[in-house]
N, C-alpha and C positions, 0 to 999 in steps of 0.2 A: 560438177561434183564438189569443186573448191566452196565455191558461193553456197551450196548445201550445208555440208558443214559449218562456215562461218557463221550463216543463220541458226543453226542448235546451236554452236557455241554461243551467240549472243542472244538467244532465247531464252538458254540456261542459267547465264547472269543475270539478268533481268528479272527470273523465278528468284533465283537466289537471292539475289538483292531486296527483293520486293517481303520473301519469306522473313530474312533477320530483320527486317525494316519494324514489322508486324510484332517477330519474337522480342525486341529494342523494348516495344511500348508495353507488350502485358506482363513483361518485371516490374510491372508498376501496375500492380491491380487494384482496384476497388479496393477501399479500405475494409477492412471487419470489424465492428466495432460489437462485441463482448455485453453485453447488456441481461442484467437478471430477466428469469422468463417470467416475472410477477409484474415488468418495465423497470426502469429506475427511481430509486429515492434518496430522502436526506439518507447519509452515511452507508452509499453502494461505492464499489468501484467500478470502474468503466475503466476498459482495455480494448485497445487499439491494436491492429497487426495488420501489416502493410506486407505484399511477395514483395523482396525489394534486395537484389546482392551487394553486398559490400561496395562493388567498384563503381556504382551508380551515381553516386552524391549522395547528400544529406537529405533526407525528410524532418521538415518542420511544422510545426501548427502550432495554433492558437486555443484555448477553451476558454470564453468570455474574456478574452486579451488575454489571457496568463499564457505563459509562454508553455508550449508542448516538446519537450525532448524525448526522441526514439533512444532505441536502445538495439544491438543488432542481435537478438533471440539465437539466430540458428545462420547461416550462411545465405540465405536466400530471402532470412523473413526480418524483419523491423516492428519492434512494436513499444508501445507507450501504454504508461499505468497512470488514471487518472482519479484522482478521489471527489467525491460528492459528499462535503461536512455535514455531519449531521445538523450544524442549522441554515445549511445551503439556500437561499430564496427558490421555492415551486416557481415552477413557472418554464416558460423558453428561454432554452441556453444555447449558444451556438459552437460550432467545433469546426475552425477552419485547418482543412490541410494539404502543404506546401510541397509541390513535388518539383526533383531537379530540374525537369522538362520545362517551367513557367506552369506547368498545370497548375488547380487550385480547384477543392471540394471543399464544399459548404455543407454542412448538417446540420440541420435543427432537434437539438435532443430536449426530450420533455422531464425536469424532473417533478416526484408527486411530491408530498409531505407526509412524513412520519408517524404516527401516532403514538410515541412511546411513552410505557408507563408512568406514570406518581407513583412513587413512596412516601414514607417516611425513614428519613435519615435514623438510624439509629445505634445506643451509644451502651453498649452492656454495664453493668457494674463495674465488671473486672477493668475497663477499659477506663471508667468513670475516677475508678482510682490510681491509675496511671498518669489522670489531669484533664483525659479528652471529652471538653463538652462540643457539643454540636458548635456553637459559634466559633471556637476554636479550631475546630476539623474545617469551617468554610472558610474562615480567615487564612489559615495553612494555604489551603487548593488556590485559593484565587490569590493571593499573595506572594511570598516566597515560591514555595513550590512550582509553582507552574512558571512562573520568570524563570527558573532555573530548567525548564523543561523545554521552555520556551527559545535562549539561549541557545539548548544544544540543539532544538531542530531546527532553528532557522540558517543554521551552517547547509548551503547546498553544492553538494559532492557533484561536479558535472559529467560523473561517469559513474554505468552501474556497474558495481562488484558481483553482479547475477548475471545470466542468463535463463535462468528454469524458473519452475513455478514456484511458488512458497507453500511450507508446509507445517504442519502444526507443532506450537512446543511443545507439545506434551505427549506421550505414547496412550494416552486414553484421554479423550475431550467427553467430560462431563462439567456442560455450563451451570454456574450457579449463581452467575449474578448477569442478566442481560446488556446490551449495549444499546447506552442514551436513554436509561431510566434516569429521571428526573426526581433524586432525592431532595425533602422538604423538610424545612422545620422554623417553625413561625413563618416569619414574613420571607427568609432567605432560601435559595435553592441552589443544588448543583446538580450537573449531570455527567452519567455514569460513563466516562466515552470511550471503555473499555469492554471486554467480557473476564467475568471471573469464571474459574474452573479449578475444577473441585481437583487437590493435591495433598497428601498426607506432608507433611516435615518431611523434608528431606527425599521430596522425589526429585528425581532430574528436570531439568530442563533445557530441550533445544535451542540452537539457532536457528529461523524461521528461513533463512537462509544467509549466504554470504556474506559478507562484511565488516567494517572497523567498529569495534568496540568504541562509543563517544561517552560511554559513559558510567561510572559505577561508583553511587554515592549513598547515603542512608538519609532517608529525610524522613520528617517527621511524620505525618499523613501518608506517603508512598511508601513508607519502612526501604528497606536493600531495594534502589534501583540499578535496572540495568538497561543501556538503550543501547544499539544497535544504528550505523549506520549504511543500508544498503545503496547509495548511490541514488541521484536524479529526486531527492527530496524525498525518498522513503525509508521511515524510519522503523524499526519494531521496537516495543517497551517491555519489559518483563518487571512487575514487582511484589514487593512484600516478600524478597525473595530471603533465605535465612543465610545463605552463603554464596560468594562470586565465586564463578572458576574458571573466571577472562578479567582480565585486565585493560583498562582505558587503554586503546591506542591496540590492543588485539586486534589482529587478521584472522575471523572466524572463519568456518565453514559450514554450508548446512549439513546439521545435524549434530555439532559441537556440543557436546554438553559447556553449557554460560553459566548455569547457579544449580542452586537446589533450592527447591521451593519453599516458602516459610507462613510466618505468620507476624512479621514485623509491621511497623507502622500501625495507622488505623486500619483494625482488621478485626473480622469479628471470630473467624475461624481460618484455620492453614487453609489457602489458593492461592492459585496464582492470578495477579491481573495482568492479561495480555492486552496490548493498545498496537494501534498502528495508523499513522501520521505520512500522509500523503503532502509533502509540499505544505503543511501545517493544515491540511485537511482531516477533521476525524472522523473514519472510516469503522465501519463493523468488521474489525477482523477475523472471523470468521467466515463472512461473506466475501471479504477481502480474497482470501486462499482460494476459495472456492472460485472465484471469478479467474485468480492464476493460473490453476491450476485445468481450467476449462479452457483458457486459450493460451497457454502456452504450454501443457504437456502433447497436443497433438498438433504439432506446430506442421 
């Protein structure tokens, strides 16, 4: 009867052991990887979400060598926001990633290319008499300006101030200027690497989520800007805005009111231009939210 028993009991271990052995490895699931259902393109995001608890170790990866930092979403899930610039090279890109185990996934992701519009750059009268010609508006963007822009996103926070999705700054999104239109005038061009939306003077605007304040200056061409640093190299931009109400170095929250939206800088009418900057990637923010918001609200 003794020898009976000892054998269940050490049947039992053996089930047991055998069972968490199995539960050990699927904390470590297939990755998810987040991808537009139209595929990916120049200026998509791409989001990652790994099942993976805190007491496990770190998950790391790579996308074309750039380094990939996770972020722990929820208690059990790990995931990572990657941006594809809008003038990313087509083609095969690859996405390796690093699990505590010595495991190692390889992906091959296809991005396509773009087709965004041509304009014409354009400069009203009223604007004309303020001093802004076109040569001047590109000299601004590619020059001062964007150094300055440049500067504050290339500062990378190695932790995010988020865990949830992002969400829009505005309480009604009506787009009026697209993202990665290619405005022209003679031989020079810029493009648009934000979306404009449609804002009377003096509407509110959110925080698109969590974060330090890096920035709040008036420039010439961007009129009141305001950046936002949320951690892990993402940033949000708000401009043309007519007044701050955060401060450099603010600890925001989502949904904070930051400005009120204006008509400053080079603008042709009150919007607001919302950007956002992946690790210095420019991203369609819109599509940006959209991609958050589909993997990490039902986490």
């Amino acid at each position: 009867m003794n020898k009976i028993k000892t054998f269940i009991i050490i049947l039992l271990l053996i089930v047991t052991g055998v069972y968490f052995y199995f539960q050990k490895d699927n904390w470590f699931s297939p990755a998810q990887v987040f991808v537009p259902s139209n595929g990916l393109k120049q200026g998509d995001t791409l989001l990652i979400k790994i099942k993976s608890p805190i007491s496990e170790g770190k998950i790391t990866g790579e996308f074309d060598s750039k380094k990939v930092d996770f972020f722990q979403a929820t208690e059990k899930t790990k995931a990572a926001i990657l941006g594809i610039d809008a003038k990313e090279k087509p083609g095969k890109h690859v996405l390796i990633l690093n699990y505590p185990d010595d495991k190692k996934i390889t992906k091959e992701i296809n991005i396509t290319k773009t087709d965004f519009p041509t304009t014409e750059l354009i400069v009203t009268k009223e604007l004309q008499q303020k001093g802004y010609t076109p040569q001047k508006i590109i000299g601004n963007i590619q020059g001062k300006e964007n150094l300055i822009l440049k500067k504050v996103i290339s500062v990378y926070t190695p932790e995010a101030y988020f865990s949830k999705a992002f969400i829009s700054p505005l309480k009604e999104i009506k787009p009026v200027g697209a993202f990665g239109t290619i405005k022209k005038t003679g031989g020079s061009t810029i493009q648009h690497l934000g979306v404009d939306l449609d804002a009377k003077t003096g509407t509110e605007v959110f925080a698109s989520n969590d974060g330090e304040v890096s920035l709040t200056q008036e420039l010439p061409d961007y009129g009141k800007t305001l950046i936002i640093d949320h951690g892990l190299g993402i940033y949000s931009l708000y401009l043309h805005l007519d007044k701050f109400k955060a401060s450099e170095g603010k600890l925001v929250k989502q949904g904070d009111v930051i400005g009120l939206s204006g008509n400053t800088g080079y603008s042709i009418a009150p919007h607001l231009h919302f950007s956002i900057k992946i690790s210095g990637a420019n991203v369609d923010p819109l599509m940006f939210i959209k991609t958050t918001q589909e993997g990490l609200t039902n986490k």
